[in-house]
N, C-alpha and C positions, 0 to 999 in steps of 0.2 A: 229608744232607751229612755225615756220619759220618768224611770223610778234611778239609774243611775246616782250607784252610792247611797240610797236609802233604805234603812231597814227594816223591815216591816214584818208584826206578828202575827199567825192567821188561827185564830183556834177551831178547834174541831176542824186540824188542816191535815187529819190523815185519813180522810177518804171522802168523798159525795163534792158537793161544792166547793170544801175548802180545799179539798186539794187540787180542784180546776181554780179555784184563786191563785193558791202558791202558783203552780203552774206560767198563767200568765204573769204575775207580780214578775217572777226572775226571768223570764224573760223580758221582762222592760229593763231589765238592770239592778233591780232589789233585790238586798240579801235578806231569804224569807228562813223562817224560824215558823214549821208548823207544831203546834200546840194539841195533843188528843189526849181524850184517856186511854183508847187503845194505840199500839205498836203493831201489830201484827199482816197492817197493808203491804204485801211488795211494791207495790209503786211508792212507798214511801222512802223506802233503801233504794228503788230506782234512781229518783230522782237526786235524794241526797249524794249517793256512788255517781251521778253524771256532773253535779254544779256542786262545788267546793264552798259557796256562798248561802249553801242550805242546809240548815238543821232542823232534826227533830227531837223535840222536849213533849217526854209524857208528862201530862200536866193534868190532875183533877181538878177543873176551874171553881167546882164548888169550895173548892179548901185555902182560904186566903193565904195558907204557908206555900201551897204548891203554886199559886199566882203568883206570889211574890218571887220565888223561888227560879219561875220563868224568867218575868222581867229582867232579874240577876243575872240567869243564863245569859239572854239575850245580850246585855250589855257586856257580861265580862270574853264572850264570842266576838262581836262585831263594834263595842263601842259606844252604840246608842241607840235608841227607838224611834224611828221617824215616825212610824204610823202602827196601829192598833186595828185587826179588823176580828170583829165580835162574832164570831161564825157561829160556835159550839153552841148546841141548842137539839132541845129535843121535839121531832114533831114527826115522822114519817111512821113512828112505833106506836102514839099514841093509839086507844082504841076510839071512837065516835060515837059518844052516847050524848043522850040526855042530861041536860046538866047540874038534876038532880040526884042523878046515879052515882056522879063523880064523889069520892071520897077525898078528905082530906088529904090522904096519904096523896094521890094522887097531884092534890093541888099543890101541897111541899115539895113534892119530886120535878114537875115545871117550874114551878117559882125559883127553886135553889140553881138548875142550870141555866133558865133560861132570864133571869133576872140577878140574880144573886150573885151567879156565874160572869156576867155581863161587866157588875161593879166591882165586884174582888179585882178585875182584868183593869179596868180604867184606874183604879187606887194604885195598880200594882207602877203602872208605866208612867204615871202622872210625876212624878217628881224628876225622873230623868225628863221628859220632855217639859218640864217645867226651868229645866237647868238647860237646858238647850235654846230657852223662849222659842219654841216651834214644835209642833207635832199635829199627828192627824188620828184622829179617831173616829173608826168606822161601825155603827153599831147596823145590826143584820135586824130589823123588823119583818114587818110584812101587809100585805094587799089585805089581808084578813079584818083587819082593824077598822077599814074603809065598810069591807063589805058586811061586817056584823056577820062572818062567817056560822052555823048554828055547831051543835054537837062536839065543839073542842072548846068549849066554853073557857078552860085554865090556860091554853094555849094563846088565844088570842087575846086573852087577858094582858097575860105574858110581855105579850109582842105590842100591846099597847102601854104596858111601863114602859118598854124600852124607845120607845116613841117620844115619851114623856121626860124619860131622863134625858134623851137625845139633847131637850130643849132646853130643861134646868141647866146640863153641864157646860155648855155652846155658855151660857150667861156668864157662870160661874170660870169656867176657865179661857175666855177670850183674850183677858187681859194679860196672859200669862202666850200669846200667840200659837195658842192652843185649839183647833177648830173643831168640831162635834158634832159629825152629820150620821145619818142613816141613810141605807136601800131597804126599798120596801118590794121585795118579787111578789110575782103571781107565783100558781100552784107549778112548780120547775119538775118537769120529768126525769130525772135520772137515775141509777142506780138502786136505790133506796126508795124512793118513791114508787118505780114500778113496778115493787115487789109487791104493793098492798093498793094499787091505781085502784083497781074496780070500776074502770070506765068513767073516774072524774076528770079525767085530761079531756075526751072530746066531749063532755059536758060546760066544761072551761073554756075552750076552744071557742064556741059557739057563742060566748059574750064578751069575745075578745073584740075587738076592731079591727088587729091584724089578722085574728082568724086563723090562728097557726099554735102549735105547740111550742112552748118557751123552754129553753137549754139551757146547762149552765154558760153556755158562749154569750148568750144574751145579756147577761149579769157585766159582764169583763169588762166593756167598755169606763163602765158606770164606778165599776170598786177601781180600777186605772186613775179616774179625773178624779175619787176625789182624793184618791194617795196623793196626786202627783201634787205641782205647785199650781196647775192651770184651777183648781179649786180655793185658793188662799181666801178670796173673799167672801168664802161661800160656808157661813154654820147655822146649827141650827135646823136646818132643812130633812125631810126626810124625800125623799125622790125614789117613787112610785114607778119599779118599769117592769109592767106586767102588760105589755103588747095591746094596753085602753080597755083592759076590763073594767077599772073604776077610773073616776077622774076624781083626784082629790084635790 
């Protein structure tokens, strides 16, 4: 029970990886609050109907009233915000083109969830765990940035602000005993992803080191330590666990 009495918020935690975060987060002991634009998972009324320390809040992360609106939830439910994990992010629906083909449109609709989305969330939690002097925030990157991924050219873009602010915010709110890290996965097979694979899993596989398909199990360790307290000394940092496809 290493999360024990901390509350922690997961966006995009109604279905694909965030809801294997929520998942494991309560059972360490944390009271999780998942975050989606959709409602419609039954494993979301699962989960919430079995642990009494679980809620879920439809939340448009692009909309700085419905972030804020969260964070409020969160707090006037359980008290306070120990940790922040940046899930919600668009990339399994994207199409793979050329990165002259992509339209604008396209590059606003990335940027707003996957950057935009990212900040409204950190602004929204920030004062409550500024009034607590302690909190954790977890932003969700990715291996793409390492590897100059081709064909999702706004995506990786994307995932490399969030890299970037990872580092700005670590500076800016340290002194406030605030810490600011990222996971960076490889390409994670589940749900959503093996709807549109096309046989990049054992194309991945094959420049792994471990040489194996990566799960959302894989991830869990990694979003655990840095929720918990065994991470306090640690911001800043993004940590790369994609089984040694790139070494950054």
């Amino acid at each position: 029970m290493r999360l024990a009495d901390s509350v922690v918020i997961v966006t995009g935690g109604g279905s694909g990886l965030g809801m294997v975060y929520a998942r494991r987060l309560a059972e360490e002991g944390a009271a999780v609050v998942l975050a989606d634009i959709r409602d419609g998972n039954p494993e979301i009324r699962k989960l919430t109907a079995s642990n009494s320390r679980t809620l879920f809040v439809r939340a448009d992360i692009r909309s700085p009233q419905e972030a804020q609106q969260l964070a409020a939830t969160t707090v006037s439910k359980f008290g306070r915000v120990d940790a922040l994990i940046n899930n919600a992010a668009l990339f399994s629906n994207l199409d793979r083109r050329p990165f002259e083909e992509l339209t604008v449109e396209e590059w606003e609709e990335v940027l707003a969830v996957n950057v935009i989305g990212t900040f409204t969330c950190i602004r929204a939690v920030v004062p409550t765990m500024k009034s607590q002097k302690r909190g954790k925030i977890i932003n969700v990157a990715s291996n793409v940035v390492h590897k100059g991924l081709p064909y999702l050219f706004h995506y990786v873009a994307s995932k490399g602000a969030v890299m970037a602010m990872t580092r700005a915010l670590a500076r800016e709110l340290g002194a406030f005993g605030i810490t600011v890290n990222a996971i960076a996965p490889g390409y994670v097979l589940h749900e959503a992803t093996a709807r549109t694979d096309q046989g990049r899993n054992h194309q991945v596989i094959a420049l792994r080191a471990l040489g194996r398909t990566e799960t959302p199990e894989d991830l869990l360790g990694t979003i655990v330590f840095l929720a918990s307290s065994d991470s306090d000394f640690i911001t800043g940092q993004t940590i790369v666990v994609d089984g040694g496809e790139v070494f950054a």
